[in-house]
C-alpha positions in Angstrom: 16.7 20.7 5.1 18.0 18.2 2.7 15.3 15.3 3.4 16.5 11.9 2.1 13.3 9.6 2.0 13.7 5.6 2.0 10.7 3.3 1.0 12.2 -0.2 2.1 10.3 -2.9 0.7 10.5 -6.7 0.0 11.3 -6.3 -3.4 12.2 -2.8 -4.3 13.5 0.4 -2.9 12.7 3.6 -4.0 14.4 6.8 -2.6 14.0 10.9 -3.0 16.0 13.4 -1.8 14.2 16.9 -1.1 16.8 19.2 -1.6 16.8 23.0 0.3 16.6 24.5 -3.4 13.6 23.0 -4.0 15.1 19.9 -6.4 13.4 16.4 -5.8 15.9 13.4 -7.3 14.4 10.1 -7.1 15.9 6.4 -7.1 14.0 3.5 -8.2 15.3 -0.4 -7.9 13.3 -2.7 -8.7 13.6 -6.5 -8.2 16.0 -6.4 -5.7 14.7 -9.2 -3.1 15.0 -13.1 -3.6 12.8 -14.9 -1.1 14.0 -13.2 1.8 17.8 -12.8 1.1 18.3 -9.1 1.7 22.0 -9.4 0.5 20.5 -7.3 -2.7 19.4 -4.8 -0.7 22.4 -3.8 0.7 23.6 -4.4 -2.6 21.4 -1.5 -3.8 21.8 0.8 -1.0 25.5 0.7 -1.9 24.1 1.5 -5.6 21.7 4.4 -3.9 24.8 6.0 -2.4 27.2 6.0 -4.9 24.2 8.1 -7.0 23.7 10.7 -4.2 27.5 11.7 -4.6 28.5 14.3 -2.5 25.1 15.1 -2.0 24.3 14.6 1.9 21.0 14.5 3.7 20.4 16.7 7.1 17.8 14.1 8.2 16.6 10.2 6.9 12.8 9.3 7.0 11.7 5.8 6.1 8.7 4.2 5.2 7.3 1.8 8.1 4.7 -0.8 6.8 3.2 -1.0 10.6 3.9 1.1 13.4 2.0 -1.2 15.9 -0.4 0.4 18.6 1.2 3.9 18.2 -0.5 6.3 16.4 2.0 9.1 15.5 2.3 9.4 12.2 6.2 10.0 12.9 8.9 8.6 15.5 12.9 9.4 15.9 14.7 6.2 15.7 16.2 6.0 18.5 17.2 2.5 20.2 14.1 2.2 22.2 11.9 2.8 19.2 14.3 0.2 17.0 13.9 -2.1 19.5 9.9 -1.7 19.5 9.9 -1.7 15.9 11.5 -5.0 15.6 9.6 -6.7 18.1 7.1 -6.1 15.9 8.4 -7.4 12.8 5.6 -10.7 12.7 3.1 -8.3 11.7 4.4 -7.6 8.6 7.2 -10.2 8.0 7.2 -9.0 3.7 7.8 -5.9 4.9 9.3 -4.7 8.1 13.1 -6.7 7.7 13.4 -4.5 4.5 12.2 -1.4 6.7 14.6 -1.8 9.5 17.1 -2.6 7.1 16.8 0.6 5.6 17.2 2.3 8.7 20.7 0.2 9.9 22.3 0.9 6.6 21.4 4.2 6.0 23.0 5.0 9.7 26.4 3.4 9.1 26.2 6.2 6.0 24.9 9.1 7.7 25.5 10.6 10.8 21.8 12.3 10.8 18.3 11.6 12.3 16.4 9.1 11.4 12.7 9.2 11.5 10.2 6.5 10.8 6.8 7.0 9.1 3.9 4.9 10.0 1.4 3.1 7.2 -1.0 2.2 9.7 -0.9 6.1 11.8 -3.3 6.8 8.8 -5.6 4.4 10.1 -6.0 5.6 13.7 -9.0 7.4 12.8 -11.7 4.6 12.2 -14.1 4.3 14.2 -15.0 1.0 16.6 -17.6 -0.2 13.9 -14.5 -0.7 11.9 -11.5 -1.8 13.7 -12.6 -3.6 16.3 -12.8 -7.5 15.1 -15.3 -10.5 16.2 -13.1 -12.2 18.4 -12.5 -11.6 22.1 -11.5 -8.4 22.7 -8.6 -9.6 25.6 -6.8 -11.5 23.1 -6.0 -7.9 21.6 -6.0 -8.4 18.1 -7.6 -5.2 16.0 -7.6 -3.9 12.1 -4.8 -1.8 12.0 -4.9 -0.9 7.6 -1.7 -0.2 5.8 -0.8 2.0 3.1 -1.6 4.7 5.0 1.4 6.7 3.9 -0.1 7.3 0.2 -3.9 7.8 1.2 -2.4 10.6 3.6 -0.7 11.6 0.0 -4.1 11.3 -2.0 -6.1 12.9 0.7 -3.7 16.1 0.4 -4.1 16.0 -3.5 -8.0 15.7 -3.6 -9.3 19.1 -2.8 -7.0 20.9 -5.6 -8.4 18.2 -7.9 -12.4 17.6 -7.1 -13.0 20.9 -4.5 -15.5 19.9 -1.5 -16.2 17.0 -3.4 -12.8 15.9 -1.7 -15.0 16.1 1.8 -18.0 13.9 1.1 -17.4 9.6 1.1 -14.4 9.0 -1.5 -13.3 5.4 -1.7 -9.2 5.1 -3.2 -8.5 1.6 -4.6 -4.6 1.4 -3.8 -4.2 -1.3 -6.6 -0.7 -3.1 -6.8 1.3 -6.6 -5.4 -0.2 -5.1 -2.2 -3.9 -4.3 -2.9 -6.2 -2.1 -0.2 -9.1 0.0 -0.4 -9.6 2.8 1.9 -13.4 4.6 2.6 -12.6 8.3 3.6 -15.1 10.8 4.7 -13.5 14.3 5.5 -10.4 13.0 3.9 -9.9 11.2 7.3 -10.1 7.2 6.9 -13.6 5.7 8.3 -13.1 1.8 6.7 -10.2 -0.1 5.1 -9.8 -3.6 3.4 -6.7 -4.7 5.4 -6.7 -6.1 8.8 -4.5 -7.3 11.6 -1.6 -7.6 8.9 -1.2 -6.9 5.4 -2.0 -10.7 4.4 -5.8 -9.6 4.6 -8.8 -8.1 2.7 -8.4 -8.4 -1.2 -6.9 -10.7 -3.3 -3.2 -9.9 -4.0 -0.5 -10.9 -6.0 1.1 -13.6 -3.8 -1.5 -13.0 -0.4 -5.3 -14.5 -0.6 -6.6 -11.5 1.4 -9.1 -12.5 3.8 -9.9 -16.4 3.8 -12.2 -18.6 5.9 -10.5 -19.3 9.3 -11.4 -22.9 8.8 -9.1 -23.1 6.0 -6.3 -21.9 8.1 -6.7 -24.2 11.1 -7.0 -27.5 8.2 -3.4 -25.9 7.0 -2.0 -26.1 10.6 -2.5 -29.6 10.9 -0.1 -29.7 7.1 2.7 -27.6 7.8 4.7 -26.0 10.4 4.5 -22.1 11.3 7.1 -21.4 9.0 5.7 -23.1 6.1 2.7 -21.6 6.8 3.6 -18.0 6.6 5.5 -18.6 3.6 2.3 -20.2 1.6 0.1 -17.1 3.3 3.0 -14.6 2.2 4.1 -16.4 -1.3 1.8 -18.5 -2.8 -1.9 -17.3 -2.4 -3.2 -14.6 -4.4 -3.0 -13.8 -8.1 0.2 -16.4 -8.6 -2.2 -18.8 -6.9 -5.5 -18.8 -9.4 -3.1 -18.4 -11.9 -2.5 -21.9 -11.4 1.5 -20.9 -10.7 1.5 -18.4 -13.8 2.6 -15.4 -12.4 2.0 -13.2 -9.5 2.5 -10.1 -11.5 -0.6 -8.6 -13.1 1.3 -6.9 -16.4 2.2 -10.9 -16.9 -1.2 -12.0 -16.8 -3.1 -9.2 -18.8 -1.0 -10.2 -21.3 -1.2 -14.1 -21.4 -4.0 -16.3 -23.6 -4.0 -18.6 -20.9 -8.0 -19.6 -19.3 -5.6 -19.7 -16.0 -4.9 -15.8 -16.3 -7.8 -14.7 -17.5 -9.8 -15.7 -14.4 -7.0 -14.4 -12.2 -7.7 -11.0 -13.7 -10.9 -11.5 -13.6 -11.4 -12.5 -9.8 -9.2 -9.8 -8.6 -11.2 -7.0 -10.4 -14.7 -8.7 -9.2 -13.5 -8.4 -5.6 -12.1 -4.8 -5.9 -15.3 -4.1 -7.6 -17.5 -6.0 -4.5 -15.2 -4.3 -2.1 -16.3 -0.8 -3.0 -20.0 -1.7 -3.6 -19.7 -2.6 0.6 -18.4 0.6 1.4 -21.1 2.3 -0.8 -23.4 0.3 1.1 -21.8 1.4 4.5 -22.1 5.3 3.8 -25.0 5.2 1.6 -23.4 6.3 -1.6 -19.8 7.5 -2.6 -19.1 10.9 -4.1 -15.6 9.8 -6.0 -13.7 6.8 -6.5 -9.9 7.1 -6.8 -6.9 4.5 -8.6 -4.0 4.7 -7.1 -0.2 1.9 -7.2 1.2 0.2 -9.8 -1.8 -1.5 -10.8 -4.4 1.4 -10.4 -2.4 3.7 -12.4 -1.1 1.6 -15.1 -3.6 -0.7 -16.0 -7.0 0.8 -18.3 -8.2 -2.9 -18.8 -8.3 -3.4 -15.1 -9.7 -0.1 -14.3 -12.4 -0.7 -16.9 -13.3 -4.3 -15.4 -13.8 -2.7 -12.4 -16.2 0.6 -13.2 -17.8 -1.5 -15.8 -20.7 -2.7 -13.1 -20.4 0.4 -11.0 -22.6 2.5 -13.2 -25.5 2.1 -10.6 -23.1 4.4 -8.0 -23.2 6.7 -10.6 -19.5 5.9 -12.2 -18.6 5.7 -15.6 -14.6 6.1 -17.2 -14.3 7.5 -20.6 -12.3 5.0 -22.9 -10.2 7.6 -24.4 -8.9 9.3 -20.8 -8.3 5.8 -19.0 -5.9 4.5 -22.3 -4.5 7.6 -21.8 -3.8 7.4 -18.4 -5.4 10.7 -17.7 -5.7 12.4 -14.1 -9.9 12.3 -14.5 -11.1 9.6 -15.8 -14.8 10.1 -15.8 -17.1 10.9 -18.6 -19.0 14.5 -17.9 -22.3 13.1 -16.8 -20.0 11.2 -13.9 -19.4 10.9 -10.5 -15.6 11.9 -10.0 -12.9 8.8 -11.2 -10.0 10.0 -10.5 -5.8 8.3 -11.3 -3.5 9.9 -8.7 0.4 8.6 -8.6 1.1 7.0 -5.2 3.6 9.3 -3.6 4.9 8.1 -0.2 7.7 9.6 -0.3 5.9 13.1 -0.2 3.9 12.1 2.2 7.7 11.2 4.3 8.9 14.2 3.7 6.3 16.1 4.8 5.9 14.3 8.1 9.6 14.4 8.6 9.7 18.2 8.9 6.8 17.6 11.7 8.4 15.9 14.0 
């Protein structure tokens, strides 16, 4: 099949199409959303199909940020499952508009299946321990994980790279605008910094992660539901100890400002306390893993974070991390590892599955 593979998001799309000859041409727009206005997204699928040409897809499978209770990995888009999806869409209101998007534009294009892929399928493996929450269990409410689509990716990668090594307790730091961690053990997922939504865990660029419910219920008395979610959504995060500065952390790596510095500096210390509490949890981890725009592009924030993880039995070489390099580890180290997020892959894969 020719596989056409969309990855929707809030600010970007990027696209791949598998061809039957083996070919893989990929499509990358950045900057493409403006507070919510997806008239530039359907601006840029116009762009995405004037660059396929004549070429034609046999089937369409798009990234889905959350994918609910279900855990298939894979769904036709049929109406029912549309209609499920967007009944969903306050779980992930960054994300799932752009998703579904996707999905009605692409079908006015092509008369083809559709199939969505799940982030949070990846997920469906942890155990109670870790997604069941401390709140009553009859209000429903459960840590779901995202990003699920690129650990499956990195989970497929790891044995070619680090052999059985790839089995034992490997934590991947997905490191980008959208920041998670994800504990694996048998390449299967056992803990993950995200929650309910994708507003939780880590510090992000423009989400706090995970905040004290007190300050949430002080910030209900000061704005409505809608102003809420857009300071939870827009204004937390990096852009938020940057004092307004930026969001982006290319932007603040490169400022002189005290504001930036410490922006860097607090997202790195909670990456770095995030995978000393999932060392804790299994007793030890075997490899650590960089992965999204941040992970893979960014030594000095790599660095900032190994630096105190030498006690774990990590330790980056200067010269491979500048260089980007696929192992990053000195020779007397645990495996660190740099593997390019791939979700569209990991789409195209699944879309022959189902």
């Amino acid at each position: 099949m020719n596989i056409l593979t969309i990855n929707s998001g809030s600010s970007s799309l990027k696209a791949s199409l598998f061809k039957t000859d083996g070919q893989r041409l990929n499509f990358h727009y950045a900057s493409i959303g403006i507070h919510g206005d997806f008239h530039h997204h359907a601006e840029t699928f116009d762009c995405l199909f004037r660059e396929l040409g004549t070429a034609r897809p046999d089937v369409v499978g798009h990234r889905f940020v959350h994918g609910g209770g279900v855990v298939d990995a894979a769904r036709q888009l049929n109406a029912k499952e549309i209609a499920r999806l967007q009944s969903i869409t306050h779980l992930a209101p960054l994300h799932m508009p752009a998703n579904l998007l996707g999905v009605e534009l692409c079908h006015r294009h092509f008369n083809v299946p559709q199939i969505a892929c799940f982030d949070t399928s990846f997920h469906a493996t942890l155990p109670e321990l870790a997604w069941r929450l401390p709140i009553p269990s009859e209000l429903g409410f459960r840590r779901f994980g995202f990003h699920g689509l690129n650990y499956a990716h990195i989970a497929q990668q790891l044995p070619k790279l680090i052999g059985d090594i790839a089995y034992g307790h490997v934590v991947i730091a997905h490191l980008g605008s959208g920041t998670s961690l994800c504990s694996m053990k048998n390449l299967k997922s056992i803990d993950t910094s995200m929650g309910y939504s994708p507003a939780g865990g880590v510090a992000m660029g423009t989400r706090s992660g995970d905040l004290d419910p007190g300050i949430l219920l002080e910030l209900a008395k000061h704005y409505d539901e809608a102003e809420l979610s857009w300071l939870i959504y827009h204004r937390m995060g990096l852009l938020a100890l940057s004092n307004g500065e930026s969001s982006e952390m290319s932007k603040l790596l490169l400022s002189k400002t005290s504001a930036a510095r410490f922006a860097v500096q607090y997202y790195c210390q909670q990456i770095c306390a995030a995978i000393g509490a999932y060392a804790a949890k299994a007793g030890g981890i075997n490899a650590l893993v960089f992965t999204g725009g941040i992970g893979e592009h960014s030594a000095e924030v790599r660095t900032l974070i190994c630096a105190p993880l030498q006690f774990l039995g990590f330790t980056i070489n200067a010269e491979s991390n500048v260089a980007h390099n696929t192992i990053l580890n000195t020779p007397d180290s645990k495996p660190v590892l740099l593997v390019a997020a791939d979700e569209e892959l990991e789409i195209a894969r699944l879309v022959t599955t189902v």
